[in-house]
C-alpha positions in Angstrom: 26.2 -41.1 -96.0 24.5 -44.1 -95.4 23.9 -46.0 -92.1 23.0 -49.2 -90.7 21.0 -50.0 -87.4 22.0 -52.9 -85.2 20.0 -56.2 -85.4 18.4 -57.9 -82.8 20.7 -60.8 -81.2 21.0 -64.0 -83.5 23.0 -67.3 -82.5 26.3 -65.9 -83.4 25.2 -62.4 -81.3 26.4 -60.7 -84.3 25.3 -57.2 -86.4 24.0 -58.0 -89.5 23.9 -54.5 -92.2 22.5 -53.4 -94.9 24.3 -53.1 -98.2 25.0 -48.9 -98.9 23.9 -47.1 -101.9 27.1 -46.4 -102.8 28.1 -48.9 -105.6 32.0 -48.7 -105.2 31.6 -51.1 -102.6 31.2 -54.9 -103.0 29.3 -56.5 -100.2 30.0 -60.3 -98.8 28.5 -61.8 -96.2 30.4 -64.1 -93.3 28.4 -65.3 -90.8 25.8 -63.1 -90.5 28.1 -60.0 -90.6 28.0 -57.9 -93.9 31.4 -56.8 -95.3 32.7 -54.4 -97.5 35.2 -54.5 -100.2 36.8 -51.8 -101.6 36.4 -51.4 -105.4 40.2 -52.0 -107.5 40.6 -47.9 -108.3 43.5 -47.7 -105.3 46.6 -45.5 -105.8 49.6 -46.8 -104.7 51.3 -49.8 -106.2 54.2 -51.9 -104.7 57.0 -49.6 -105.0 54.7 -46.8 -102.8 53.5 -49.6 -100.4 57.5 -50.7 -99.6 58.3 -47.3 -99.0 54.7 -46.3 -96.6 56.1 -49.5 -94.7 59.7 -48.9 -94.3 58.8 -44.8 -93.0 56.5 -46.0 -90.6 58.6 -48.8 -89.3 61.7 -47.0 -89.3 61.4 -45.3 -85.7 63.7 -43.8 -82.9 64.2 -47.7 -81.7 67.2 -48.1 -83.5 68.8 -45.2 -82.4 68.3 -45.5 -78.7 67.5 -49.3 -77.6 70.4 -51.5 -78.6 72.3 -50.5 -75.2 69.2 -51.8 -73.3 69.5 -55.1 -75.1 73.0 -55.9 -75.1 72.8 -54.9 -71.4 70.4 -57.8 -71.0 72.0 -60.3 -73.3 75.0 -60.1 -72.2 76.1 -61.5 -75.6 77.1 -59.9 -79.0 76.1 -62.7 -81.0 73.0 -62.9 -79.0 71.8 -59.5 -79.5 71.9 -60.1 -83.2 70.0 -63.0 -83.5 67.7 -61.4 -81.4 67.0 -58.4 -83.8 66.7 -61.2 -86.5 64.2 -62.8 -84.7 61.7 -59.3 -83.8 62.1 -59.3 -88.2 60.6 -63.2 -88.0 58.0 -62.2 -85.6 57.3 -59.0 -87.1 56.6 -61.3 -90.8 54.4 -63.6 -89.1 52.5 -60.9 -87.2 51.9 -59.1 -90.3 50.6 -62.3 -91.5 48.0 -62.6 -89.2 46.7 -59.1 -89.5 46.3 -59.2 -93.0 44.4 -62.1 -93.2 42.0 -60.7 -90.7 42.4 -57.4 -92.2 41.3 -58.0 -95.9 38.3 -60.5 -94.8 37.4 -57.1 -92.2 38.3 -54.0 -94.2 36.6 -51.8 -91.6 38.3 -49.0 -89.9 39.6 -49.7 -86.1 41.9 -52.9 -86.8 42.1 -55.1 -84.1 38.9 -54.3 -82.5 36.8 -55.5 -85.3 39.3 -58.2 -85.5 38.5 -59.2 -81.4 34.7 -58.3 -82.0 34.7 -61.1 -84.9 36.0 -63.7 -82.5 35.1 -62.7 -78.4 31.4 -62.0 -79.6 30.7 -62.3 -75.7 30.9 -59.7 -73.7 29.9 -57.7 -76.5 31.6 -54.5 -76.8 34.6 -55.8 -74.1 36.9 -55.8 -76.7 36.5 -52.2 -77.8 36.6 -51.1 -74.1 40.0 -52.6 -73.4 41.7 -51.6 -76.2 40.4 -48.0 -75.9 41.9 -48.0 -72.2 45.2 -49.7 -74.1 45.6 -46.6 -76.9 44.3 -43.7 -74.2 46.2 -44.5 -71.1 49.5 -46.3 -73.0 49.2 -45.1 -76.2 51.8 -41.9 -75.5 54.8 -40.3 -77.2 57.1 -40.1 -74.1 59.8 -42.6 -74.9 60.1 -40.6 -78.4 60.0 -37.2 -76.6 62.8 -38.4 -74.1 64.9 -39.4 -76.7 64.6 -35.8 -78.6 65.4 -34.4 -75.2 68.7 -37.0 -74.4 69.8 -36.2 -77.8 69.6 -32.3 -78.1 70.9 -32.6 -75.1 74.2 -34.6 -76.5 74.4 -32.2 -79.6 75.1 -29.5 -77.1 77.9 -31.4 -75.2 76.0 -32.2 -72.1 75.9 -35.6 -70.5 72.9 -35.6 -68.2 71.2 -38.3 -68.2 67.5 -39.1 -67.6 66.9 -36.2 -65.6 64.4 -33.1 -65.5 66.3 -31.0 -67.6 66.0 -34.0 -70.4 62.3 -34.7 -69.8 61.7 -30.7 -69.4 62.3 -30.6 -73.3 60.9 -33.8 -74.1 57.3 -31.7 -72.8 58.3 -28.6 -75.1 58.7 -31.3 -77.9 55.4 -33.5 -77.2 53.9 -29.1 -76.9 55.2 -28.5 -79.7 53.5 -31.7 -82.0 50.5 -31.2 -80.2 50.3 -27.1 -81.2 51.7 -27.9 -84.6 48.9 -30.7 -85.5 45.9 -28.7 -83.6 46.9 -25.0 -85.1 48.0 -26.2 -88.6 47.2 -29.9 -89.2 48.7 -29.4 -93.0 52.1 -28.2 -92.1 52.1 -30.5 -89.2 51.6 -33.8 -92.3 54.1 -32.0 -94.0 56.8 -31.8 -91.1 56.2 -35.4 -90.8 56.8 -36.6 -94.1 59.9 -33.6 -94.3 61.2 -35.5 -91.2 60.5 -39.0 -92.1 63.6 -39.1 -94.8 66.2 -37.5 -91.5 66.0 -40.9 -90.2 66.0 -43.1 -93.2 69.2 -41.1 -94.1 70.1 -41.5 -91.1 70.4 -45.2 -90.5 71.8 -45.4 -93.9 74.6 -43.1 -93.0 75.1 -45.5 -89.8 75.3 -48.7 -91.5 78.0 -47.7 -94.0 80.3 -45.9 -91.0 80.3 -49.1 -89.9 81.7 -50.6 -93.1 84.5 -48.1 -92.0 84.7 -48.4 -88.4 84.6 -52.3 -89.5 88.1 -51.7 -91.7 89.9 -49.6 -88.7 88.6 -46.2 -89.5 88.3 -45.3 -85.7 89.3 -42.8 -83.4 89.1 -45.5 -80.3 90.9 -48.4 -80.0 88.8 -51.3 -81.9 86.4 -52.4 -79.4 87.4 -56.2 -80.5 83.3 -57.1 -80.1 83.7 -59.8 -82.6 85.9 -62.1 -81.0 84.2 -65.3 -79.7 80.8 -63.1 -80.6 78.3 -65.2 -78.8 79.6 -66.0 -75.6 77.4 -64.8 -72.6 79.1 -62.7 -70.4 78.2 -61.5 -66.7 79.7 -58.5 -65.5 78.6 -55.5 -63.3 77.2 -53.2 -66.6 75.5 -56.1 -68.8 74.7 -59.6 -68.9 72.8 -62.4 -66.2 69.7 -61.4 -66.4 68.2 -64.6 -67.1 64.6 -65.1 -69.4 63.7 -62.3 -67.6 66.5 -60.1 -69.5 65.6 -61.8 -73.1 62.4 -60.7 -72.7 62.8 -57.5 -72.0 65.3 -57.1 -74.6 63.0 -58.6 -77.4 60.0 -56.2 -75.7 63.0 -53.3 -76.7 63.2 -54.9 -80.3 59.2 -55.1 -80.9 59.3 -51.4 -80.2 61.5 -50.6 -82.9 59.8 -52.7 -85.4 56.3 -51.2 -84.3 54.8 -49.6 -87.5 54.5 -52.4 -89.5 50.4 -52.4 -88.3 49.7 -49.4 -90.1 49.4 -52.3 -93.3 46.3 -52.4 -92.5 45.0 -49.1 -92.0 46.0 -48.2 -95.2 44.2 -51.5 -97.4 41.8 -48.7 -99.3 44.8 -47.1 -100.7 46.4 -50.1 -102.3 45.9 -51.4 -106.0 45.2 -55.4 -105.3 45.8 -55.6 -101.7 46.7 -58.8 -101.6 48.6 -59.2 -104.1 50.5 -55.6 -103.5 51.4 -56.4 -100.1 52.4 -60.0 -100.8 55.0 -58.3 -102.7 55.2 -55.1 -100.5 55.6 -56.6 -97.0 58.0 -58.9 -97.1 60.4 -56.8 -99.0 59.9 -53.7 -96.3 60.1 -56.0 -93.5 63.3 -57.6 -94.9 64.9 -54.2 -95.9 64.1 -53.2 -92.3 65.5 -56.2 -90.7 68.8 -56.2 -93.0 69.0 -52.2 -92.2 68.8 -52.7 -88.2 71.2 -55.8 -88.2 73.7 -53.9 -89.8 73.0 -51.2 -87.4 73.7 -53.2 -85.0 76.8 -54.5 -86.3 78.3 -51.0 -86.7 76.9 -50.2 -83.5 79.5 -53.1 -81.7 81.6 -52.2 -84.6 82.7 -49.0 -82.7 81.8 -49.0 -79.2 83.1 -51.2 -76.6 80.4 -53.6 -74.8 81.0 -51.2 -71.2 80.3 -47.7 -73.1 77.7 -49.8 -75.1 75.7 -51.4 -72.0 75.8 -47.8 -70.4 75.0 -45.6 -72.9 71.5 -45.8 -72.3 69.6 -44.0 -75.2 72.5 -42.4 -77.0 73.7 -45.1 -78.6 73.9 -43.3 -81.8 75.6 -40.2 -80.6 78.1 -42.6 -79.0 79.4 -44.2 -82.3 78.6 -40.7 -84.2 81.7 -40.1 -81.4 84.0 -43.1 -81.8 83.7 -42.8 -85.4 84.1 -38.7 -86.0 85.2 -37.5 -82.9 84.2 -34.8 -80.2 84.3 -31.6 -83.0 81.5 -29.4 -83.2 80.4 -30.6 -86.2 80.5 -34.1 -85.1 77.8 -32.9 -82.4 75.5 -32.0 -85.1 74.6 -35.5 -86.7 73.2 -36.4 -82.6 70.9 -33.4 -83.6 69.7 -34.8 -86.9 69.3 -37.7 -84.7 66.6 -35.8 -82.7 65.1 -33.9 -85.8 64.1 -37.7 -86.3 63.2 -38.2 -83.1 60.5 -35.3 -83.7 59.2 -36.8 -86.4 58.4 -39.9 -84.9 56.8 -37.6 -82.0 55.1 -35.8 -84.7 53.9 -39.3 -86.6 52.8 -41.0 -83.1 50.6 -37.9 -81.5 48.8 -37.4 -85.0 47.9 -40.9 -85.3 46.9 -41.5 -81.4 45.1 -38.3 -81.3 42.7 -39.9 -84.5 42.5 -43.1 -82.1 41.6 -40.5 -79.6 39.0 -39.0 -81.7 37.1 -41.7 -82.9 36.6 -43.1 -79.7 35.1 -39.8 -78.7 32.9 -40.2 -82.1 32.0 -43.9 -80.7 31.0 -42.3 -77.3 33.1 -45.1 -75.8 34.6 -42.1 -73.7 32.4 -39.6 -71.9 31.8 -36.3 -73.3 32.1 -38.0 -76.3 31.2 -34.8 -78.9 34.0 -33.1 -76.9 36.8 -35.6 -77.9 35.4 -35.9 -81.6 35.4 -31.9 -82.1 37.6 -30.6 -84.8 37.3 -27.0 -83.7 38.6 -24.3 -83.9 41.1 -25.2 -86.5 39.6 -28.4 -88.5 41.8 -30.4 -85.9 41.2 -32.8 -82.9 42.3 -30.3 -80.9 40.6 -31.9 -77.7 41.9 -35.6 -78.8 45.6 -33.7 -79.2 45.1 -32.8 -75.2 44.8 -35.6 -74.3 47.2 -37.1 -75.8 49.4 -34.7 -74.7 48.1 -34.8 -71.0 48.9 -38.7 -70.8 52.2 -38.3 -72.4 53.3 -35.5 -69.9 51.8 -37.6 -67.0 54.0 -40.8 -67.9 57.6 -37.9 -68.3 57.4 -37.1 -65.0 55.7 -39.9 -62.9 59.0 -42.0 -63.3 61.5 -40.9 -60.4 64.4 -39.1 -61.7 66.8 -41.7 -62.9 66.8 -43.4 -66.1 63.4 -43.8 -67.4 63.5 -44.3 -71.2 64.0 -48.4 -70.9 60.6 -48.0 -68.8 58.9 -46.3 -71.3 59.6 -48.0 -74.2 58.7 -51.8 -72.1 55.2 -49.7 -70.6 54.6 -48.7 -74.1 55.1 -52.2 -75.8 54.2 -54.7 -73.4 50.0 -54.8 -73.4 50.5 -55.0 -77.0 51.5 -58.9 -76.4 48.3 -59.3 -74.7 46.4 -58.2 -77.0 48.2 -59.6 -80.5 48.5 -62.7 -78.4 44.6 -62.8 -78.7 44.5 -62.2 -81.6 46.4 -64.9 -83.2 44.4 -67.2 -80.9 41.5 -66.1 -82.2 42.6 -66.6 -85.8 43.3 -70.2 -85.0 40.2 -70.7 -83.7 38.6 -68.9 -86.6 40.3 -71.6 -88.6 39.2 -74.8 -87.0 35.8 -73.8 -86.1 33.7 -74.3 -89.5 30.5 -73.4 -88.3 32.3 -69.7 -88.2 32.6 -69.6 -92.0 35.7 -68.0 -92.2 37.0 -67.0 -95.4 39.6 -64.3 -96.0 41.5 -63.7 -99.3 44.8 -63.9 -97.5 45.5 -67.5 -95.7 48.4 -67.7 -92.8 49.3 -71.0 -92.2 49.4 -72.7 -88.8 53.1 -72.8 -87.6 53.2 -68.9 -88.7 50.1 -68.5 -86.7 51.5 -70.7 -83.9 54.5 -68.9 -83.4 53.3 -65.5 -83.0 50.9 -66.8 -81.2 54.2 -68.2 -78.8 56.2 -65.2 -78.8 53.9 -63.1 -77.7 52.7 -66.1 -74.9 56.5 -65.5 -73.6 56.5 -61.5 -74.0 53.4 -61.3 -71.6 54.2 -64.0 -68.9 57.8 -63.7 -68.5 58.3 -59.8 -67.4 56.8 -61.8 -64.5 59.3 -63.9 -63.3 62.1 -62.1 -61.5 65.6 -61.7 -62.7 68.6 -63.1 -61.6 70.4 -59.9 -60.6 69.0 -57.0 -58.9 65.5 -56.6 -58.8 65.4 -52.4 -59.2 68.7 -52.6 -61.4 66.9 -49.3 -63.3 65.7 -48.1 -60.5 62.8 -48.9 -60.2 61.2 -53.2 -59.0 61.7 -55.2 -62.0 57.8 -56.2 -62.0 56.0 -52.4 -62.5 55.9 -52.0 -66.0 53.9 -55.8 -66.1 52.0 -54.7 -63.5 50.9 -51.7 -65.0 50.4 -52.9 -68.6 47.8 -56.2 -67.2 46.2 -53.0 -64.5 45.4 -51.0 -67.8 44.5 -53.5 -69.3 41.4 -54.8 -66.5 40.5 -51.4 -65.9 39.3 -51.3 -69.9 37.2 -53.7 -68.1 35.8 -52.4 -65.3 35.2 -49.3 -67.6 33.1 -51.8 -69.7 31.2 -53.1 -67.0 30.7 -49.7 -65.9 30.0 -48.2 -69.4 27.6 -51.3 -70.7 26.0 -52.9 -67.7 25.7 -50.4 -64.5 25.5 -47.0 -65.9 22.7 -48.4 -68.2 20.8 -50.1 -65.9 20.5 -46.8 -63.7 19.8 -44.3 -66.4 17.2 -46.7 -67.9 18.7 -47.4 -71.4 21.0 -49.8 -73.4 24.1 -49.7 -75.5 23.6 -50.4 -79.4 26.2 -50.5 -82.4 25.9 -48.4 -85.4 28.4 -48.8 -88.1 28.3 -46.1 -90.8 29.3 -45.6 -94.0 30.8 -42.4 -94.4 31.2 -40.4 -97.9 34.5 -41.2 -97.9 33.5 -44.9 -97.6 35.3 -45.3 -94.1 33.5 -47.6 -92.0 33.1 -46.5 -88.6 30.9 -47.6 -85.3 28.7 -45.4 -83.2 27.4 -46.6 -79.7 24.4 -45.5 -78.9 22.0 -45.2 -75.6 18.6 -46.9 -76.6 16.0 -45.7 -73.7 14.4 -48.8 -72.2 11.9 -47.1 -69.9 
């Protein structure tokens, strides 16, 4: 493999590489920063790219939040615009990240993205997103859910509680062993279980049809009448902004996935024009598929069972619509056989973050958090993965906890993609940057992402018009917590680049290398100064 040192400072404080041996890459050069393009030999057209997008977006979400948001709305009509709107913000964040993502085809997404445009403090960027995907970046909300819903398939109705979040750990033990003993069969478990929950929500949308047309065993809940007035009442509604925030934190979370667009650009024939095609059709699909969820969802459950039902809003309408028999209990199980997969999905993908940050020696003990021993897995980057996951099941008090999750797990992401878009505004009206990219967002997309994600950061903040620990817990931890991650990236950067240097005598230099499998990757290294 071929790598390239970093240059000395120049105006922009940028790296400037050399161009690899390897002639399947096409070099460009954008400020002083060389690039590199895959050649047009990719595999997977626009049929393959809709359906990559749709598995990864298609999550647990769906299955579990819509109680959390109608609780917050207060409003049936509400609620479904507001699933409508996560599609619209969804589009124009995928927008933005391709456009930064095909003028940056490197590996590590929005930290090259960041790097590009906060050149100062160098390397602050990488820090805080690597305190972001370590200390948030868990599979608890997803390993609560398979523990609520196995739960429900064997006629309990405990809620949140240890015996829930007890198998939630043996399901988060259980990815982890899988992917570190025998990473092949874990891949193929994950794509086995990938098609439970497309199925799945499938098999929702059209039992709504029929719980739609009076095929119920409840009374009709009636949720359609005068559909978008805001009701108050002790279970749901008056939560004020505070409540549509949180509710449109819920829907983010369900349409996370959409991201891994860009971490798969060297697998694409024509990127650009493949996911011009590709993206919007998955995102619609998506959008369509949840609505409808949703619909079915009020459909067959009355707004009281529906505000209260925490997590198991599927299991619920399995209920309403088939009844109490024993085989009725067995679609909340495929319910959690879908919830593992997602468990499965998250922990192999965080554990690579996890890895490569080891490789970067942005953590310490770096060779121990890239090792792939004893089984050709990142066993050690599993751990910890594991470890934070398991921390974040039982640190909530017992009492429901998945809501908390799910907000702690989304939130900093608004920080950061709020950035982000900043950044590709400036990028746009700055000239002296040189910005070219073969895919072009324009401004009011841009603007608007840049917006929502403005409102999903600040207004967590501002209290809520009914009881401050309605979930039992203060209203304000889960802010509080994402912004404290969040700084402490940066006190590890100050730490990492400025003190710990300055007493061991050396410096901290970038090294981006170009692996044989033409991945681009970055390696920090200590230069001794004395």
């Amino acid at each position: 493999m071929a790598t390239t040192d970093t240059a000395k400072d120049s105006d922009h404080d940028t790296r400037e590489l050399t161009i690899p041996a390897d002639e399947e890459y096409a070099s460009s050069t954008n400020d002083g920063v060389q690039q590199f393009a895959y050649s047009d030999s990719r595999k997977i057209g626009v049929t393959g790219a809709v359906f990559l997008i749709l598995n990864k977006m298609i999550g647990t979400g769906i299955f579990s939040t819509p109680s959390a948001i109608f609780a917050a709305t207060g409003s049936v009509g509400v609620s479904l615009i507001l699933w409508i709107v996560g599609g619209i913000i969804t589009f124009c964040g995928l927008s933005v990240f391709l456009e930064f993502g095909l003028a940056i085809p490197l590996s590590g997404g929005e930290k090259n993205y960041l790097e590009r445009v906060y050149r100062r403090p160098r390397y602050l960027a990488s820090c805080v997103l690597a305190a972001q995907m370590i200390l948030l970046g868990f599979s608890s909300g997803n390993s609560l859910a398979f523990g609520r819903y196995i739960l429900a398939a064997a006629g309990s109705k405990e809620g949140d509680g240890w015996t829930a979040r007890g198998i939630a750990i043996a399901c988060i033990t259980f990815a982890v062993g899988l992917h570190s003993t025998l990473p092949k069969w874990g891949l193929r478990l994950v794509n086995l279980l990938g098609i439970f929950k497309v199925v799945i929500l499938v098999f929702i949308v059209f039992s709504g049809f029929a719980a739609i047309s009076g095929r119920l065993l409840v009374p009709p809940p009636g949720n359609f009448h005068n559909a978008f007035a805001i009701e108050v009442t002790e279970n749901y509604g008056g939560q004020g902004a505070y409540g549509y925030a949180t509710a449109l934190l819920q829907i983010i979370y369900s349409y996370k996935g959409w991201e891994n667009a860009n971490y798969v650009l060297g697998e694409l024939k024509n990127p650009r024009k493949t996911l011009s095609i590709a993206a919007p059709i998955a995102i619609g699909a998506v959008t369509i598929l949840y609505v409808l969820a949703n619909v079915a969802y009020f459909a067959a459950i009355n707004k009281d069972d529906l505000a209260t039902s925490e997590v198991l809003v599927a299991g619920l309408f399995f209920r309403n619509v088939f009844g109490d028999s024993a085989s009725a209990r067995a679609l909340p199980a495929f319910v959690a056989l879908s919830n593992l997969g997602n468990v499965l999905a998250v922990s192999f993908a965080h554990s690579r973050l996890n890895q490569e940050f080891g490789k970067e020696a942005l953590l310490p003990y770096g060779k121990f958090w890239a090792s792939i021993k004893p089984f050709n897995a990142p066993a050690a980057a599993l751990f910890l993965h594991w470890l934070v996951t398991v921390i974040v099941l039982v640190a909530p008090p017992a009492g429901p906890a998945y809501n908390f999750l799910v907000n702690l797990y989304t939130y900093p992401g608004a920080w950061i993609n709020g950035f982000v878009a900043a950044g590709l505004i400036y990028l746009h009206y700055k000239k002296s940057e040189n910005w070219t990219s073969p895919w072009h967002t324009y401004l009011p997309i841009t603007v608007l992402y840049l917006l929502a994600n403005i409102f999903l950061a600040l207004v967590p903040f501002i209290p809520p018009n009914g009881d401050w620990n309605a979930e039992g817990y203060p209203y304000f931890v889960f802010p509080v917590v994402g912004v404290g991650v969040l700084i402490l990236g940066g006190v590890y950067w100050a730490c990492w680049s400025k003190i710990w240097p300055a007493i061991g005598g050396y410096r901290i230099e970038a090294h981006r290398i170009v692996e044989d499998d033409g991945k681009e990757v970055v390696r920090y290294k200590k230069i001794k100064t004395r």
